[in-house]
C-alpha positions as CSV (number, residue, x, y, z in Angstrom):
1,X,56.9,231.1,154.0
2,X,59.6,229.6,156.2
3,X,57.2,227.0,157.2
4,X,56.1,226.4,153.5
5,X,59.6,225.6,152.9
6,X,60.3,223.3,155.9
7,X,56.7,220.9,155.0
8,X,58.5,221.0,150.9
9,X,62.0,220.0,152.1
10,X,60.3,217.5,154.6
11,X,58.1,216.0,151.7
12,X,60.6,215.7,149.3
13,X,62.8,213.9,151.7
14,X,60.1,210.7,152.1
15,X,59.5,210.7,149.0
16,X,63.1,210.5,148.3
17,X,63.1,207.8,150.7
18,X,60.3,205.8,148.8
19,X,62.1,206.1,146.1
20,X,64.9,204.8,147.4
21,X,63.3,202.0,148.9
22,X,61.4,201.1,146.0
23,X,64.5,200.9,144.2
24,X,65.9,198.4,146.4
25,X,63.0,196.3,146.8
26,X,63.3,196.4,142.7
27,X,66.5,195.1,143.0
28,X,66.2,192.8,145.4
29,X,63.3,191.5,142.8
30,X,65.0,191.3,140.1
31,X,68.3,189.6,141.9
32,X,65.8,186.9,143.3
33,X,64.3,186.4,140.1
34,X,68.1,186.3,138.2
35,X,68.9,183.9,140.7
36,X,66.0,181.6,140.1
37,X,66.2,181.3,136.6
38,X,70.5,180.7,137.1
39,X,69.1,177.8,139.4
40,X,66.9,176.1,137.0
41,X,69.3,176.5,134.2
42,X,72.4,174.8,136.4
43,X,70.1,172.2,137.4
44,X,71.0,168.6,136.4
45,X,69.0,166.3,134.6
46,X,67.1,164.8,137.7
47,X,66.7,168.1,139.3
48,X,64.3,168.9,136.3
49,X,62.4,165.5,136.0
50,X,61.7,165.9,139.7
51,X,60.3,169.3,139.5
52,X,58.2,168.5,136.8
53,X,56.9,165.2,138.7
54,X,57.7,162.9,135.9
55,X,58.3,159.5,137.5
56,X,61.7,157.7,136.8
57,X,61.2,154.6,134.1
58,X,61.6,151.8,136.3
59,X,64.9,149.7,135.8
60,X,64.2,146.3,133.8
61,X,65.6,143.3,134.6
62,X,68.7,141.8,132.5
63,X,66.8,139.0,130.8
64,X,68.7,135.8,131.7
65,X,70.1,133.6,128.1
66,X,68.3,130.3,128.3
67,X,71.3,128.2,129.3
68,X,72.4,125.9,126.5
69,X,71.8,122.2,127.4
70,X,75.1,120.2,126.2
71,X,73.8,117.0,123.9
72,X,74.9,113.9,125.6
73,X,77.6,112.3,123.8
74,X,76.2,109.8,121.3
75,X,77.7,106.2,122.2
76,X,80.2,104.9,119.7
77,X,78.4,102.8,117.1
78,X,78.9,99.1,117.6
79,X,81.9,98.2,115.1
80,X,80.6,95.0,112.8
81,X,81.5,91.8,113.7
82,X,84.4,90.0,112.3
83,X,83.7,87.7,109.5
84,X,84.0,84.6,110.4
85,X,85.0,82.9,106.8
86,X,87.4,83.7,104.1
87,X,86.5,83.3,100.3
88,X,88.6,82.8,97.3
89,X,86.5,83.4,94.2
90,X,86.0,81.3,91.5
91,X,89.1,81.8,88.6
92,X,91.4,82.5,91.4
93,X,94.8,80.7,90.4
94,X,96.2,78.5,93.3
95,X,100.4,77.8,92.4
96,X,101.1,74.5,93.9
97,X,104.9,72.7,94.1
98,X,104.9,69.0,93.6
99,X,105.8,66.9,97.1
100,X,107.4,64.2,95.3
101,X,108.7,63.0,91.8
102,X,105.7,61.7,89.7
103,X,106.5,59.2,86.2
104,X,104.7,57.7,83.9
105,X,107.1,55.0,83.8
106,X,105.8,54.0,87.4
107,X,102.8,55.6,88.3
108,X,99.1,54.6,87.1
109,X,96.2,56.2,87.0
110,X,94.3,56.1,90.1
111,X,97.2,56.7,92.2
112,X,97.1,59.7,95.2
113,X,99.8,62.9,94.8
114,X,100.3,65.6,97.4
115,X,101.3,69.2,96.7
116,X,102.1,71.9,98.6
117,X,100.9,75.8,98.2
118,X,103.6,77.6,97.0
119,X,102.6,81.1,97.9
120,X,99.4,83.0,100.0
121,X,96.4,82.7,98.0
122,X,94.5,86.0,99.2
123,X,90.8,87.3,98.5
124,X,89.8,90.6,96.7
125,X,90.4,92.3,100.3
126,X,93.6,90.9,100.5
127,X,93.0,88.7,103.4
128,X,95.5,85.5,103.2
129,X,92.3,82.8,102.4
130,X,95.3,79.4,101.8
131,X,98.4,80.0,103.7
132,X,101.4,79.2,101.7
133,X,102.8,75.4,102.8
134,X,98.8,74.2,103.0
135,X,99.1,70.3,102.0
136,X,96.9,69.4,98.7
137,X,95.5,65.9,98.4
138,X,94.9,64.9,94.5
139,X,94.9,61.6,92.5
140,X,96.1,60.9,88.6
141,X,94.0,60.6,86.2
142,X,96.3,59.2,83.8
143,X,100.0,58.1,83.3
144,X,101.2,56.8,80.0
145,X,104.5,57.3,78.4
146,X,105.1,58.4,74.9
147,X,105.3,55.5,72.7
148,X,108.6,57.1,70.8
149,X,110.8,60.1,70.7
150,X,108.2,61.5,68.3
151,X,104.6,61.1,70.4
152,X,104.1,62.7,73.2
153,X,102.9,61.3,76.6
154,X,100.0,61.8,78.8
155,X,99.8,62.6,83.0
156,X,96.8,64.4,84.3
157,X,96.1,65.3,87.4
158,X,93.0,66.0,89.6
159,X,93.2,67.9,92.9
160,X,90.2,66.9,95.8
161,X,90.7,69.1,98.5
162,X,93.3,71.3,100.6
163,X,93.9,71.5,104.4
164,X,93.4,75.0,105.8
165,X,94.7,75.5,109.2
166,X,93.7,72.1,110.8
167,X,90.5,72.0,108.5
168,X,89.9,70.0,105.0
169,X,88.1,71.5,102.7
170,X,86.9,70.2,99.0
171,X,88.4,71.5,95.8
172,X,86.8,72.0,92.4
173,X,89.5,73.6,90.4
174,X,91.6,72.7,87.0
175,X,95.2,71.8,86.9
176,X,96.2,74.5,84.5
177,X,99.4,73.4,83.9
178,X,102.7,72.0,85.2
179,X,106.5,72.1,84.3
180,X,107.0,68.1,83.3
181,X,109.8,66.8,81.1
182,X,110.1,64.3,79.0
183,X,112.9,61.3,80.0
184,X,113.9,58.4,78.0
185,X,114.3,55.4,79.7
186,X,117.2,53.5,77.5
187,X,117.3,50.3,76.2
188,X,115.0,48.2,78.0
189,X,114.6,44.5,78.5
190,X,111.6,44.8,76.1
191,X,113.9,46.5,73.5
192,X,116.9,43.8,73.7
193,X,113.9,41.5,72.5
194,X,113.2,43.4,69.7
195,X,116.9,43.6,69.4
196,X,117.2,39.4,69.2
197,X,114.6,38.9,66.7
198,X,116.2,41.4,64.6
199,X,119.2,39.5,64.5
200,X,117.3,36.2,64.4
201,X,115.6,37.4,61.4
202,X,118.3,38.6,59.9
203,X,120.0,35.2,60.0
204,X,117.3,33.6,58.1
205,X,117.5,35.6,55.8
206,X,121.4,35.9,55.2
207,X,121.2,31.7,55.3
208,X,118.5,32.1,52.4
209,X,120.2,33.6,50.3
210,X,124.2,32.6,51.3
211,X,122.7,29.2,51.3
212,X,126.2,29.2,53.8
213,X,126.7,29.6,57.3
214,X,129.1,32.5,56.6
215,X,125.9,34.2,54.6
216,X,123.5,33.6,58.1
217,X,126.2,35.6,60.3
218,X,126.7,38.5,58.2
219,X,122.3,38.3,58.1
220,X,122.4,37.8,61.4
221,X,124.9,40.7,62.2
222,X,123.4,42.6,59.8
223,X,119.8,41.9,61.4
224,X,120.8,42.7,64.9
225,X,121.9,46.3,63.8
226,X,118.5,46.9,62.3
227,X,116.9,45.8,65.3
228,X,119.0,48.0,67.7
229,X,117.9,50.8,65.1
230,X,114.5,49.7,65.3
231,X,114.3,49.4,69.5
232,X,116.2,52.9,69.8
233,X,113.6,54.7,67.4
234,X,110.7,53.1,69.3
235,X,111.7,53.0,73.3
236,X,109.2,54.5,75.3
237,X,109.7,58.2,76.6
238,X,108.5,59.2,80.1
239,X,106.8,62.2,80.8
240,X,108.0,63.4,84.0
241,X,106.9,66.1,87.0
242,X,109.6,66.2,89.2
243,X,109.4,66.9,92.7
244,X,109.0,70.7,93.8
245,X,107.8,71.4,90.1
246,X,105.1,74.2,89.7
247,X,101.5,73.2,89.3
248,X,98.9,76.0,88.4
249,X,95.5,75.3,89.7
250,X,92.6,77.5,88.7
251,X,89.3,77.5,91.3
252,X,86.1,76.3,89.4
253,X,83.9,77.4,92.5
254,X,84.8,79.8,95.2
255,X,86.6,78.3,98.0
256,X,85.7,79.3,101.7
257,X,87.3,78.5,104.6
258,X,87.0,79.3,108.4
259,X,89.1,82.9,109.0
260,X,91.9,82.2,111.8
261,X,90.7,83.0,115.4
């Protein structure tokens, strides 16, 4: 019975003992386990792409910007050449000033004039085309005083060309107008005659019909006055353009002329 009871206490010791054991082997189990699966959470990123053998993408390259070619600077366009001429158009008004005093009481037609430019005469552009003081050639046409206080006169002008810094050039323009006056020129030599054969006349006449010399003075006085009368009522009248007086030329034709270097 003893020995019964020794084999029991014996048998429930080992198996106490694989118990035990089994326990901890359990545990150890279970703390491996726990601390495999805390290892695979707390594993980074990489960790788990290399466990599951998934290769890394391979880095590509920054792509390089095609480098932007500067233009070359386009060369400055050739400015235009300078004209060479100036032109004054046609109806362009030239204002002229006389050089000298011109009269019908001596001048004849067919005789030259000069004038002077008075101011610039300029193109549509404004470039000066006549400088102001440019000398004017003309001739004129006709001269011919007024035959009495009551006619009027004539003295035309015609202009042939102008000088243009060193260089003539031909004209075809209009005189326009000009400031003349009209000057009497007195009792003449021409109207004392008239004068005398007033007076002569007159004497004939008082002697006619005074059949006395007393009646031929008072005819002759009487004649004289009439023929004073008469000479002052028909003395000649000059017309007149004195010097530096405006003439106004209009162009006919456009006028060119070389522009100034």
């Amino acid at each position: 019975m003893i020995t019964l009871q020794k084999h029991s206490s014996h048998l429930i010791a080992v198996l106490t003992a694989v118990a035990l054991a089994a326990c901890v082997k359990s545990d150890q189990a279970n703390q491996t386990a726990d601390s495999t699966a805390r290892n695979l959470t707390l594993a980074p990123t990489e960790s788990t792409a290399a466990m599951k053998d998934v290769p890394a993408p391979a880095t590509q390259p920054a792509k390089v910007a095609p480098e932007k070619k500067t233009p070359a600077p386009k060369p400055p366009a050739p400015k235009p050449a300078a004209p060479t001429t100036l032109t004054a158009a046609a109806g362009t008004r030239v204002p002229l000033a006389a050089s000298e005093s011109i009269s019908t009481r001596q001048a004849k037609a067919g005789d030259a004039f000069t004038a002077t430019v008075a101011q610039d005469v300029k193109d549509v552009a404004g470039h000066v085309v006549i400088p102001a003081g440019s000398a004017v050639q003309g001739t004129i046409v006709a001269a011919e005083p007024a035959p009495n206080p009551n006619a009027s006169g004539r003295l035309e002008l015609a202009v042939q060309t102008v000088s243009v810094r060193g260089s003539s050039y031909a004209v075809d323009a209009t005189v326009e107008s000009k400031d003349t006056v009209m000057q009497g020129r007195g009792v003449t030599k021409g109207d004392a005659a008239k004068v005398g054969g007033g007076a002569i006349a007159g004497a004939l006449v008082g002697k006619l019909l005074g059949k006395n010399t007393k009646g031929a003075l008072i005819g002759g006085a009487v004649g004289a006055a009439a023929g004073a009368a008469a000479a002052r009522a028909s003395r000649d009248i000059d017309v007149v353009l004195p010097k530096g007086a405006a003439i106004t030329l209009k162009l006919n034709k456009p006028l060119t002329v070389k522009r100034a270097a």
